[in-house]
matplotlib code that plots the C-alpha trace (Angstrom):
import matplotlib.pyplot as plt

x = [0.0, 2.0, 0.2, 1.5, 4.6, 4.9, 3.5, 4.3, 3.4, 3.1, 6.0, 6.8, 9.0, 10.0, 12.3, 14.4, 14.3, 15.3, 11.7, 11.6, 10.3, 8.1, 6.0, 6.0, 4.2, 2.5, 1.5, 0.7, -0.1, -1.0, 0.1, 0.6, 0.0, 1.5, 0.1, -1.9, -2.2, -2.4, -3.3, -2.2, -3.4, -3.8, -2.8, 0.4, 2.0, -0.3, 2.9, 2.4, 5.9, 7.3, 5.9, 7.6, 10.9, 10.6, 9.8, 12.7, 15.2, 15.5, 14.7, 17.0, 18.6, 17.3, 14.7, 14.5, 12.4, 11.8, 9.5, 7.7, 8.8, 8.8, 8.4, 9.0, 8.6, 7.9, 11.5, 11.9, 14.0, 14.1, 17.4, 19.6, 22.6, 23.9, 25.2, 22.2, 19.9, 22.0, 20.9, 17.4, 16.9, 16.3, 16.2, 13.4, 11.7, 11.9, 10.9, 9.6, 10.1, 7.8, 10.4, 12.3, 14.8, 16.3, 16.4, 18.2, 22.0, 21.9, 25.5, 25.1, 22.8, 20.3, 21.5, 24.7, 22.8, 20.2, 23.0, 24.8, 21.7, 21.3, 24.6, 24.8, 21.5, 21.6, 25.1, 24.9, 28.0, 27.8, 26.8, 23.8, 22.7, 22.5, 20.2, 18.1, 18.0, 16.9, 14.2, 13.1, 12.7, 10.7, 8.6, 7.6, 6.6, 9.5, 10.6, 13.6, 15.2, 18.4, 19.2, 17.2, 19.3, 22.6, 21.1, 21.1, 17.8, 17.2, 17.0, 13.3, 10.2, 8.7, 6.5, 9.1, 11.7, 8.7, 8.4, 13.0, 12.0, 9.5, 12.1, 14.9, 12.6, 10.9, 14.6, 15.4, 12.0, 11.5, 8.3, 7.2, 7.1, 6.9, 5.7, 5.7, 3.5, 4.2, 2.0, 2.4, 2.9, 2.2, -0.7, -3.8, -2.9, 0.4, -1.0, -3.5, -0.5, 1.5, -0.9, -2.2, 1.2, 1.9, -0.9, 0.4, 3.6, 2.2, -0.5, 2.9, 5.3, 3.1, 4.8, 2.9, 2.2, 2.2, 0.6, 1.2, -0.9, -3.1, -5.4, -8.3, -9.4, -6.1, -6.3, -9.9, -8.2, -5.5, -6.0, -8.0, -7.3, -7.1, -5.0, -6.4, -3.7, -4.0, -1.5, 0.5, -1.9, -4.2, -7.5, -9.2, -8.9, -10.5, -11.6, -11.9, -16.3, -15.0, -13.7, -15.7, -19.2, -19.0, -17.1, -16.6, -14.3, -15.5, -11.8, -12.5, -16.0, -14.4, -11.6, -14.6, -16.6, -13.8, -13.7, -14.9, -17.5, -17.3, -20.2, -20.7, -22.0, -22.1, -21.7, -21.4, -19.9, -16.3, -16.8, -13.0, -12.0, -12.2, -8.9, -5.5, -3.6, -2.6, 0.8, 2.7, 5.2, 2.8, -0.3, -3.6, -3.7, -7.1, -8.2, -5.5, -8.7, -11.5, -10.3, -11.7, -14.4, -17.9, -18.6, -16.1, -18.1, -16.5, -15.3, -12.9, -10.3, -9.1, -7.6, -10.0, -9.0, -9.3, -13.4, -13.3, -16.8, -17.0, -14.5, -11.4, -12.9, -11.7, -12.2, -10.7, -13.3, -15.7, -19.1, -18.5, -18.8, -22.5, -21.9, -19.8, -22.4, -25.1, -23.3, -22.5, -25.6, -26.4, -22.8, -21.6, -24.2]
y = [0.0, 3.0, 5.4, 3.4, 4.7, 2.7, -1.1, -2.5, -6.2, -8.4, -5.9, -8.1, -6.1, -7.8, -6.1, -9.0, -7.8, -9.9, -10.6, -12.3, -11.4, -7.9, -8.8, -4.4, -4.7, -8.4, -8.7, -5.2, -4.8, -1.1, 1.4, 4.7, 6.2, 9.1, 12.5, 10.8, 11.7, 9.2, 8.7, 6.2, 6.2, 4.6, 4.5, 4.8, 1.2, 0.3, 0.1, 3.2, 4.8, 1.4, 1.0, 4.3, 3.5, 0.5, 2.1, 4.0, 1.5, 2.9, 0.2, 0.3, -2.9, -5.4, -4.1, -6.2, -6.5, -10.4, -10.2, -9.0, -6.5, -2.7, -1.6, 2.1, 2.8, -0.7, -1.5, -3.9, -1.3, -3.9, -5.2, -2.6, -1.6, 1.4, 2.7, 2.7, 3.6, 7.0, 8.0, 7.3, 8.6, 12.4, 12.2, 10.2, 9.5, 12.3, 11.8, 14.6, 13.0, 14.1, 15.6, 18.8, 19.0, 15.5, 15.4, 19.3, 19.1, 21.8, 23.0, 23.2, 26.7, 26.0, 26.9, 25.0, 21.3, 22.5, 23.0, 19.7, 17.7, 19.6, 19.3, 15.7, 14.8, 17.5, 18.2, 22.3, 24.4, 26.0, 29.1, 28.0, 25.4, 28.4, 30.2, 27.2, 26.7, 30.6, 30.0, 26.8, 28.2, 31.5, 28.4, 27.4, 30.6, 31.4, 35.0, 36.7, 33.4, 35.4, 36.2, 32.7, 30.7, 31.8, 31.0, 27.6, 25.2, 26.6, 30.1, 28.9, 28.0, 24.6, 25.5, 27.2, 24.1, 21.8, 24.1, 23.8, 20.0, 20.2, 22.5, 20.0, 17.0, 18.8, 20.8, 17.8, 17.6, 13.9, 12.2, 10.7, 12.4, 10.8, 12.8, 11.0, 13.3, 16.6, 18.7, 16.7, 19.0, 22.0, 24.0, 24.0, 27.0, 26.0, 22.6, 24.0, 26.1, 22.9, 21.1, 24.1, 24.2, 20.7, 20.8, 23.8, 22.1, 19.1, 21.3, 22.9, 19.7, 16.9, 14.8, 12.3, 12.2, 9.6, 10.9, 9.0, 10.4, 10.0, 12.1, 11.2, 15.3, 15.9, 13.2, 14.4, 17.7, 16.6, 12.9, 11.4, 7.3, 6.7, 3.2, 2.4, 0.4, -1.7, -4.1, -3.8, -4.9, -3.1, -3.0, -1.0, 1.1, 3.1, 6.5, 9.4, 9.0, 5.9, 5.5, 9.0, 7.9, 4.0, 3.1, -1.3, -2.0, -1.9, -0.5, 2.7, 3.0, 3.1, 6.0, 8.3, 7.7, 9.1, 12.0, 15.4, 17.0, 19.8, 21.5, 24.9, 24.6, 20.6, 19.1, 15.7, 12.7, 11.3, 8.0, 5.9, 2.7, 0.6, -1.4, -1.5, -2.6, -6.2, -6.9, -8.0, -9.9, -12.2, -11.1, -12.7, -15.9, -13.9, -10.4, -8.3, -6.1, -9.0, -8.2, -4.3, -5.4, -4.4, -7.1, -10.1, -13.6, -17.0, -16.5, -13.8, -16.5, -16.7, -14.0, -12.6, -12.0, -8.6, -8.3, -6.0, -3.4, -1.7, -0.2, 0.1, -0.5, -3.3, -4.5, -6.8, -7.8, -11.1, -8.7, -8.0, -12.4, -13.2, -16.6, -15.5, -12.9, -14.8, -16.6, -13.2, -13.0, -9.8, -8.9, -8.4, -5.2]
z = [0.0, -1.0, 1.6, 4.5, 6.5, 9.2, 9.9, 13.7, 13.5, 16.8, 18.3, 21.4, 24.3, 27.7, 30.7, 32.2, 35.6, 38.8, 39.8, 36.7, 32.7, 32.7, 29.5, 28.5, 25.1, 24.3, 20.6, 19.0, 15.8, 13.9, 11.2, 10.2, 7.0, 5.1, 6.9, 9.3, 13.1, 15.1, 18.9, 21.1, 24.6, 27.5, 31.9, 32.9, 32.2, 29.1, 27.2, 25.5, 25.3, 25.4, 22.0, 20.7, 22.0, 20.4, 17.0, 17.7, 18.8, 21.7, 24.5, 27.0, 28.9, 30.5, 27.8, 24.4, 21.2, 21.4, 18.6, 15.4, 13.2, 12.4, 9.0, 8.0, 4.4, 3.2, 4.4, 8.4, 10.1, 13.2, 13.2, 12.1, 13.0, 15.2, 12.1, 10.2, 12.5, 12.4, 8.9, 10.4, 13.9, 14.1, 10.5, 9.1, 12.9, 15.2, 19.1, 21.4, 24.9, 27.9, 30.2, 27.8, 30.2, 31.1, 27.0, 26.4, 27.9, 30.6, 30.0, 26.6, 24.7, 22.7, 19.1, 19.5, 20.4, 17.5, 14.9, 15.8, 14.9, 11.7, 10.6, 11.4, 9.0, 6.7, 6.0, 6.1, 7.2, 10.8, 9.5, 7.4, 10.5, 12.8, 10.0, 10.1, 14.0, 14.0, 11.9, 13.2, 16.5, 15.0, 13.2, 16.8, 18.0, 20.5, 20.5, 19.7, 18.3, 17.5, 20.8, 22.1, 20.2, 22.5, 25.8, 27.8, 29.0, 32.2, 30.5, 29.2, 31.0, 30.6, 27.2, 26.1, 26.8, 25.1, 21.9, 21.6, 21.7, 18.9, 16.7, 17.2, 16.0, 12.9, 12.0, 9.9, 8.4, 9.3, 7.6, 11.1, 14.2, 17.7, 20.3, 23.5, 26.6, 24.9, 27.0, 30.7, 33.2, 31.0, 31.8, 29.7, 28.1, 26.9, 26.8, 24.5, 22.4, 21.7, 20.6, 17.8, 16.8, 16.0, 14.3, 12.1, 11.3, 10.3, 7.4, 6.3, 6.4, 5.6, 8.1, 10.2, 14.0, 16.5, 19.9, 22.8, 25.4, 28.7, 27.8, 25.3, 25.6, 24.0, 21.6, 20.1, 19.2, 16.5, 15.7, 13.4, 14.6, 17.8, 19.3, 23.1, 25.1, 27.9, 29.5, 27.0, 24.4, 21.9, 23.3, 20.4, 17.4, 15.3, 14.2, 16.6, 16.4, 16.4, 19.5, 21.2, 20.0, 19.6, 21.8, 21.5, 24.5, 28.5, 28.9, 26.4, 27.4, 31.4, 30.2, 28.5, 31.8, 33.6, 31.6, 32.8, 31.3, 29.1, 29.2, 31.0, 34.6, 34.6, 37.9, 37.1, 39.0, 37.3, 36.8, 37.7, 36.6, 39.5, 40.6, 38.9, 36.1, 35.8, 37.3, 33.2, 35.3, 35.4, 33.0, 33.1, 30.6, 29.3, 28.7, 30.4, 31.9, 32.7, 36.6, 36.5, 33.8, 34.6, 31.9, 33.1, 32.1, 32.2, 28.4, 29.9, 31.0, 27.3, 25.7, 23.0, 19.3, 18.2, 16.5, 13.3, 14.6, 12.1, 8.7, 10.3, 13.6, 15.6, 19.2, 21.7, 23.3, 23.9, 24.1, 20.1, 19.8, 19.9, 20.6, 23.8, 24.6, 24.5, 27.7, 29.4, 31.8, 33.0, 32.2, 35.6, 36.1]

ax = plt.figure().add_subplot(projection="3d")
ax.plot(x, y, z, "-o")
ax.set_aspect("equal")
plt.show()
């Protein structure tokens, strides 16, 4: 298919701790196509970011891809080297990490760790990567980029720290960008800024976005699919009406309850997902959420195949088997 970017196919990633094997990301299948944004969230520990590293090649030890493969551009970009994944990395797939400043080096400024990456991938002379750092950094609405461009991390606020981030990534025009938590621990209104301008690059570079993310308000802003993780498994997918109106999984339907509502003066009850996530040091042989399921029925025990609802709609869950269903009782209500 010559609009698809990037294919993840039954990406398996395990953490060989001392306890034993932490089972991060079991099976997950998806893709990404050519100027799409996509959204993939999830609670803390779904596997999320785990995923993106992965993409990345950036799993740390005792981490490991144990299985499936990553296709970018129709070519399996799994097991290269060091070397190649150089002339890839920044390049062709950016990252935007959660946390600006663990990611800038605090004793370095900001133009000359902006000019090393784009001298690296682009092969421009200093004088012509400091042009482009300038204007990169004008792109993403900080001010006075001249004078900006001399000054170190802790100069900038935490937007402003985000925003150098989102310059560095897109300075090498790469045709997927990875944003990992870009607005955590911003507050709305920045939260709200980032967002417009990633949205803003992406009409004037055509590149395509992966979102990892929390939050599902954030998510209905900029994305168009939407991937719902869950112990490290892909609970459901599908458009953002999708996913917002039609909701096919217990789990999705649990993280919309949970939402606030938007409307002026509404004093409704959040709804939270009761219990916690499954321990993946030693998952549940079944459905990694049939333990917090409103819904659990004996069927649960076995781990469901992922149930197409709909065009480009699919669910992980028994409830969408009428055979299953018709065993479900009163679902657990």
């Amino acid at each position: 298919m010559t609009d698809r970017l990037l294919t993840v196919d039954n990406l398996q990633v395990s953490f060989h701790t001392r306890d034993g094997e932490n089972k991060a990301v079991r099976g997950v299948s998806f893709h990404i196509d050519k100027g799409e944004t996509i959204g993939i969230v999830g609670e803390s520990g779904s596997g999320k970011s785990v995923t993106a590293k992965a993409i990345m090649a950036l799993i740390p030890p005792p981490g490991e891809i144990i299985g499936g493969d990553i296709r970018f551009d129709g070519e399996s970009i799994r097991k290269l080297s060091e070397k190649q994944w150089r002339s890839i990395r920044g390049n062709r797939i950016a990252m935007v990490f959660q946390d600006p400043m663990t990611s800038l080096n605090p004793v370095k400024k900001i133009g000359d760790q902006m000019t090393e990456i784009i001298r690296r991938h682009r092969h421009l002379g200093q004088a012509e990567a400091l042009k482009e750092a300038i204007e990169m950094l004008r792109q993403v609405g900080i001010p006075e980029p001249e004078r900006r461009v001399r000054q170190y991390p802790h100069e900038f606020s935490g937007g402003m720290r985000q925003r150098v981030m989102i310059a560095m990534a897109l300075s090498c025009q790469p045709e997927l960008l990875i944003a990992d938590e870009p607005t955590t621990a911003l507050d709305v209104t920045i939260q709200a800024q980032i967002l417009d301008l990633l949205q803003e690059l992406k009409a004037k570079t055509s590149a395509s976005i992966a979102l990892i993310t929390h939050d599902l308000g954030v998510v209905a802003q900029v994305c168009s699919r939407v991937i719902v993780m869950y112990g490290g498994m892909i609970m459901e997918e599908g458009t953002v009406e999708d996913i917002f109106y039609r909701p096919k999984h217990p789990y999705t339907q649990g993280l919309l309850r949970s939402l606030p509502e938007r409307k002026a003066g509404s004093r409704e009850r959040l709804v939270p997902i009761e219990g916690t996530p499954p321990d993946l040091l030693d998952p549940p042989p079944g459905c990694p959420f049939q333990e917090r399921c409103p819904h659990a029925m004996p069927k649960c025990a076995q781990l469901p195949p992922h149930f197409k609802v709909g065009e480009g709609h699919r669910s992980m869950c028994w409830l969408n088997d009428d055979e299953a269903k018709g065993g479900a009782g009163n679902g657990g209500q």
